[in-house]
N, C-alpha and C positions, 0 to 999 in steps of 0.2 A: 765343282763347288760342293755337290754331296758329298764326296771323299773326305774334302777340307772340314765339314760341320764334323761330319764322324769323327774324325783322328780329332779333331777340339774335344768334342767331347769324351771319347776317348782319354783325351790327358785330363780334361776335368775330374771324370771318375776315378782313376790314378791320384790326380790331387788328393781326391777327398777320403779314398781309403786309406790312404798315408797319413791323414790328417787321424782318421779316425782309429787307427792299428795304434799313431804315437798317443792316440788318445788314452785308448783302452790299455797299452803299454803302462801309461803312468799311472793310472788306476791301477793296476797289476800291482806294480812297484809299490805304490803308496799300499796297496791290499799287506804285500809280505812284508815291508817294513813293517806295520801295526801288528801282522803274525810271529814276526822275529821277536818281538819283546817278552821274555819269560814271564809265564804265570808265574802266583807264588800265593802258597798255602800253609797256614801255620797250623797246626793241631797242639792243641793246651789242654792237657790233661789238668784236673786238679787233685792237689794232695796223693799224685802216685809217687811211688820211694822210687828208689835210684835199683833196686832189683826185685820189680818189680815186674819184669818182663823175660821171656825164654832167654832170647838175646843177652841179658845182663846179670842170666845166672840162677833164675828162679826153676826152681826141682819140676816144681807141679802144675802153673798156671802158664797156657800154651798160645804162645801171638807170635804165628808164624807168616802173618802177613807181614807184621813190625820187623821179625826177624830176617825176612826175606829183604822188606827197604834195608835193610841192615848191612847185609851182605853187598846187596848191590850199589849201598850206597857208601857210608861214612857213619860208623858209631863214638860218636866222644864218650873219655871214663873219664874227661875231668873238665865236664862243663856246669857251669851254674846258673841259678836263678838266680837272678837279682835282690829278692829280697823271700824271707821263710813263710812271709805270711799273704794271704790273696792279692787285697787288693792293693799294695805297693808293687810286689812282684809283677801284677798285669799292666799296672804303669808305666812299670819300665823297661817293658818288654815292649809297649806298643810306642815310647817314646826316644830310648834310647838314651835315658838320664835318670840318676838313680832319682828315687822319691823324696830323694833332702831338699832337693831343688825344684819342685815342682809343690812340696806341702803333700804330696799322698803316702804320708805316713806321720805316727805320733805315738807316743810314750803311754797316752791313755788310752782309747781309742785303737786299736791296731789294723781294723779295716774298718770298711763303712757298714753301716743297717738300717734297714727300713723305713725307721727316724731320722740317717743321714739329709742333712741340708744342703750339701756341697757334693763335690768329684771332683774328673777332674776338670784343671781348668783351663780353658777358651784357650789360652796362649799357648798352651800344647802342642808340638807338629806329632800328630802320630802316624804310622805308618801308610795307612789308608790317602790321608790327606798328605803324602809328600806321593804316593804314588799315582792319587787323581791330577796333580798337576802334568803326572805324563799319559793323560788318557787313559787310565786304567777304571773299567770296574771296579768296584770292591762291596764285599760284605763280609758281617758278623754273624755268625751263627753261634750259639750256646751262652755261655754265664759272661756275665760283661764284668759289675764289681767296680765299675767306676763311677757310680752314678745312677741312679735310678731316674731321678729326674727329668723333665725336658731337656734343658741345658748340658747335663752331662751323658745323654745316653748314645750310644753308636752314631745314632744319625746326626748327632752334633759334632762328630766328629771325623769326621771325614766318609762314614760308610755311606751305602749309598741303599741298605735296606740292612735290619734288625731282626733276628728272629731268637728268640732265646728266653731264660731267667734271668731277671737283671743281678740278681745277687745270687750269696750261697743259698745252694738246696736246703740248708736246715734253720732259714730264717723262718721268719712270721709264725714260730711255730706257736701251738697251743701248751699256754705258759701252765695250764691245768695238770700235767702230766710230770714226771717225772724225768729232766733232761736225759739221760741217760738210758731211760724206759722205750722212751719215742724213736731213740734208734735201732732199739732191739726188734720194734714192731712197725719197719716206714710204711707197712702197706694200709695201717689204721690212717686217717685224714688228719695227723697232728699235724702236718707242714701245712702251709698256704701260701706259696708260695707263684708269683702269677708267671706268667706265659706270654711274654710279647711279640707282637707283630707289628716295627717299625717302632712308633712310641704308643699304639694301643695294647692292653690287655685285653687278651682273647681266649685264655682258659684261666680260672683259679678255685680249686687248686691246679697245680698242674699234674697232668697223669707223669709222675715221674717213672711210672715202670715200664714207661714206655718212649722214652725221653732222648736216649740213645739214638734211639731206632730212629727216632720223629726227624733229630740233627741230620742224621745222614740221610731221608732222603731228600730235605731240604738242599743240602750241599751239593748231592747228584744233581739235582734239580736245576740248583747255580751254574755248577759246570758245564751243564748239555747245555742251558741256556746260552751262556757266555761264553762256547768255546772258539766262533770269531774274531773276537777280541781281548786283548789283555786283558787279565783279572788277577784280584787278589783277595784271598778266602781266609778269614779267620775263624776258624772251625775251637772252639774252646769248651770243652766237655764239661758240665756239671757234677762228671763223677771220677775216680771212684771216692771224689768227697764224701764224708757220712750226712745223712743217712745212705744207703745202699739198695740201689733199686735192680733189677735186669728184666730185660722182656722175657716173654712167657718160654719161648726157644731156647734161651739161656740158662734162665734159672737152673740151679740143680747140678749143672753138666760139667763143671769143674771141679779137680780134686783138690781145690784150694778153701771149698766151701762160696760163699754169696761173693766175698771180695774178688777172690779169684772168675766167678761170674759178668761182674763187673770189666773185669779187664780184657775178658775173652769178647765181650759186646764191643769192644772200643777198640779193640784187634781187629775184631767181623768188620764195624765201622771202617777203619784204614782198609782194607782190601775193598770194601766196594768202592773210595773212593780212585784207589790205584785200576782199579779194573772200567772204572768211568774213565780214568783220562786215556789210558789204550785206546778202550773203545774211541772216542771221540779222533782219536791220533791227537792228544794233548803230551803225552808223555815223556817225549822228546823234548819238550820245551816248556817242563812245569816243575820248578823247585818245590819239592815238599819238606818239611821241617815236623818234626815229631819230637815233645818235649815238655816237662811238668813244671807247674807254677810254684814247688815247694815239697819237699820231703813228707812220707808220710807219718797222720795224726797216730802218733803211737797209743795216742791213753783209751782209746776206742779197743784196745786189745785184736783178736781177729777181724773186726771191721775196720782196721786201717790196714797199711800197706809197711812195705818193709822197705830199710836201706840199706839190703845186702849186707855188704863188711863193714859197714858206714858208720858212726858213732855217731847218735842223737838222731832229731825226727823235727818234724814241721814246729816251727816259734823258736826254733835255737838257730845258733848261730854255728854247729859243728856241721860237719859234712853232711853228715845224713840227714838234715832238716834244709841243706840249700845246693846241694850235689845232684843233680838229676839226670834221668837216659837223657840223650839227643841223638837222636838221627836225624841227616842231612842225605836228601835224597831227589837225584836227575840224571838218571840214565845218560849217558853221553857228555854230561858235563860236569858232576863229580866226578874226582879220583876213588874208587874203592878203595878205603883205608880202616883202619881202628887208630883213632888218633886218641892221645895221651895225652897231648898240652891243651892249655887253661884255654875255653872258650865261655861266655857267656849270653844268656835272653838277652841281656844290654847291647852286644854285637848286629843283634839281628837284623836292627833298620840298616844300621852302616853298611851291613853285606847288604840288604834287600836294592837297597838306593844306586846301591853303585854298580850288582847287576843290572838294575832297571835303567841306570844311566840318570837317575835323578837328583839334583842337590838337594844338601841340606840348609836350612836356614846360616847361616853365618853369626847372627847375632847371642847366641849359647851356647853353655859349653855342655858338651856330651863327652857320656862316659863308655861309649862302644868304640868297638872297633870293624873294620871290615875283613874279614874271614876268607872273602872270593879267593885270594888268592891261594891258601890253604887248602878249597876245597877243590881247586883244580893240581893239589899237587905241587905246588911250584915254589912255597917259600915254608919256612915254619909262623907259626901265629904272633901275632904284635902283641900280644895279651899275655903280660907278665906278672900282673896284680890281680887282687879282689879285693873291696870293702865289705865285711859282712857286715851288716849294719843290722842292730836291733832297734827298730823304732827311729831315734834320734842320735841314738847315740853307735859309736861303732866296737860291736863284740868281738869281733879278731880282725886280720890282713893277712892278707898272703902276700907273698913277695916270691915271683920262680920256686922253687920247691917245699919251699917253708911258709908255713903258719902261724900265727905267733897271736896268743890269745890274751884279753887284756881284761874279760870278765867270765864268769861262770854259771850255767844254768841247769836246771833239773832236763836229762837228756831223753825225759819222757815228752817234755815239751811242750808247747801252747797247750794253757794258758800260762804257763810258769812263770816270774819273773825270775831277772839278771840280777847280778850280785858283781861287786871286783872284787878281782882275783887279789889277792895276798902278795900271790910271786907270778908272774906272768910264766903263760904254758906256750911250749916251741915244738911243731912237729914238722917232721918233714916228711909230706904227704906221698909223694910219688914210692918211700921206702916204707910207710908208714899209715896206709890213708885208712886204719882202726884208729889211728889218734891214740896209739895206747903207749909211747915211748917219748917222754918227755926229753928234749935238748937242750933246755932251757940253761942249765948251770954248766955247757959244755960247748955252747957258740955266741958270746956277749955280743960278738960283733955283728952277726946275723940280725940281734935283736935291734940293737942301734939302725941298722939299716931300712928295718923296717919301721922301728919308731918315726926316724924322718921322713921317711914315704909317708907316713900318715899325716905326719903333722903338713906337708906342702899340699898332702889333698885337703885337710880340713881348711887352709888358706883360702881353696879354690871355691869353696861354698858361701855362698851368698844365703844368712838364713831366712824362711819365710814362714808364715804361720802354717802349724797346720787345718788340714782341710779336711781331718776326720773329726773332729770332736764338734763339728758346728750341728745344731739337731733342731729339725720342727720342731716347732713352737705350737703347739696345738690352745687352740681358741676354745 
């Protein structure tokens, strides 16, 4: 009978570690599924030009962290922003629909300020919020631009923590000075611009010469914290929009002068965050995305940036104001390539979602596309168009290698206004992309092509008010 108790219990204990191995088993399972799902981190420069980086051609100013994603990852030379000026461009790069469609953009008005009343709105899916539906962390770090307000700021919108300047570094300035004076000297107190944490402000002014530095270790901070579980990090730099700040380490130490400082701090930036995800062992399974909101402010002279061979600069509608670096970058799951064909910010959710495996709403229409497969090498891009859209109305289209321009701007660029063209201008960029050899009286039928291309997407647009020109009403 003692034999018999033992060997029972005996098989009880067998039961229960079986019970308890499948237990711990699926827990396992359940743990790596939640680990299998790629990170994903976007960095959004503002107002850097398209050569603006080692990588893209620049003599003097040295981002050999950039260079390095570069190498190992995917450089596109003909990708774009969605729109030349901040806060459309941030739009729709977090929504995946140009700004016609959503109101974040306008004819008067070209982004929001301080007095803004509105952003953007409620009915947005932006990246964050299509990827919380599959259990992702997420946060915003740096200049948002959508919305200062409750209602429109990060945390209204899918993030799940705020840390940044809600608008451009050269707002709220002191209107006592000289606009153009104020840049030449950003380290006097003319900006005032505040400093959020979630929807509080908690510096103002904010130390911008230190502002850089402050992003990244916030972002470090994100990643150690959250490297458990899925995340997704919207790292969006303040700079090197003017005015021009750099930490005390930096200043000085470029041959490009203060601009060039700027971009070597936002270089230092990307390696400590690639050197966080090693560390962590994140960086097998973290898409990083490196990429600018809009060409640079030419009329700032050496405190803007350059667009390489690029014709025109930020507020136009030529290459060099909506042409910008991208690097796509994940060790084992990019193809290292230099890729040529048209890729855009408007792509990014498509690609993000459909690595993430998450849908998109069904009910609108979007103007991206998904890239994945591209970037594993496997097909060429779906991306055959561009609308460059100024404001409301549209200043060129592209159609596969041609351009075809339907108004005219000063190629020094915002604040400039458009003008129509006389005789519509035809380039063809891939032979052409200085834009300096007109086609126009040598391919009619080109143009025709694209005329119709326009006119079926101007079909596709539903107009609605915009949602820059709405402004406190002060009592």
């Amino acid at each position: 009978m003692y034999s018999a108790l033992i060997k029972t219990m005996r098989n009880i204990t067998g039961f229960l570690l079986v019970l308890l191995l499948a237990g711990l088993g699926t827990r396992m399972a359940a743990a790596q599924a939640t680990a299998s799902n790629p990170n994903f981190i976007i960095i959004f420069t503002d107002d850097q030009g398209y050569g603006d980086l080692g990588c893209y051609g620049h003599p003097t100013i040295r981002t050999p962290h950039i260079d390095k994603m570069a190498a190992e990852g995917q450089k596109w030379t003909n990708f774009y922003a969605a729109a030349n000026v901040c806060t459309p461009s941030r739009a729709a790069l977090l929504t995946g629909r140009l700004p016609i469609r959503s109101g974040m953009c306008g004819d008067g008005r070209r982004v929001l300020f301080p007095d803004s009343d509105s952003g953007l709105p409620a009915t947005e899916k932006t990246i964050a919020e299509v990827l919380k539906e599959k259990g992702y962390s997420t946060a915003a770090i740096g200049k948002w631009h959508l919305g200062h307000l409750p209602p429109y700021l990060p945390t209204s919108h899918g993030f799940d923590t705020y840390y940044g300047i809600p608008y451009s570094n050269d707002m709220d300035r002191d209107t006592a000075v000289a606009y153009k004076e104020s840049f030449l000297h950003p380290e006097t107190a003319y900006f005032q611009v505040p400093l959020m944490r979630n929807t509080e402000v908690i510096e103002r002014p904010a130390d911008q010469s230190t502002i850089t530095r402050r992003y990244t270790q916030e972002a470090v901070k994100y990643i150690s914290k959250n490297k458990k579980k899925p995340f997704f990090l919207y790292l969006a730099h303040s700079l090197p929009h003017v005015p021009l700040f750099a930490s005390p380490g930096f200043r000085g130490k470029s041959e490009r002068g203060l601009y060039g400082d700027v971009i070597e701090e936002i270089d230092w930036s990307v390696g400590q965050i690639l050197a966080t995800l090693k560390k962590e062992g994140l960086d097998k399974n973290t898409y990083v995305i490196f990429t600018s909101d809009n060409g640079p402010w030419a009329i700032f002279n050496e405190h803007g940036g350059s667009a390489g061979p690029l014709f025109g600069a930020k507020g136009t509608g030529y290459e060099g104001g909506v042409r910008v670096p991208a690097v796509f970058w994940a060790p084992g799951k990019i193809k290292p390539a230099v890729i040529s064909e048209i890729g855009s910010t408007l792509d990014i959710l498509s690609t993000i979602s459909k690595l993430a495996g998450a849908a998109l709403p069904g009910d609108r229409v979007y103007d991206g596309y998904d890239l994945s497969p591209l970037l594993r090498g496997e097909r060429a891009t779906p991306r055959q168009e561009m609308y460059y859209y100024h404001g409301t109305r549209i200043f060129a289209a592209r159609k596969g290698d041609y351009k075809l321009y339907f108004y005219k701007n000063n190629p020094l660029g915002y604040p400039e206004q458009m003008e129509k063209l006389e005789q519509y201008q035809l380039f063809n960029l891939q032979h052409d992309p200085s834009e300096r050899y007109d086609l126009a009286g040598k391919l009619p039928e080109v143009i025709k092509e694209i005329e119709d291309m326009v006119q079926q997407h101007k079909a596709s647009v539903v107009p609605v008010e915009s949602r820059l020109e709405k402004r406190i009403v002060k009592q």
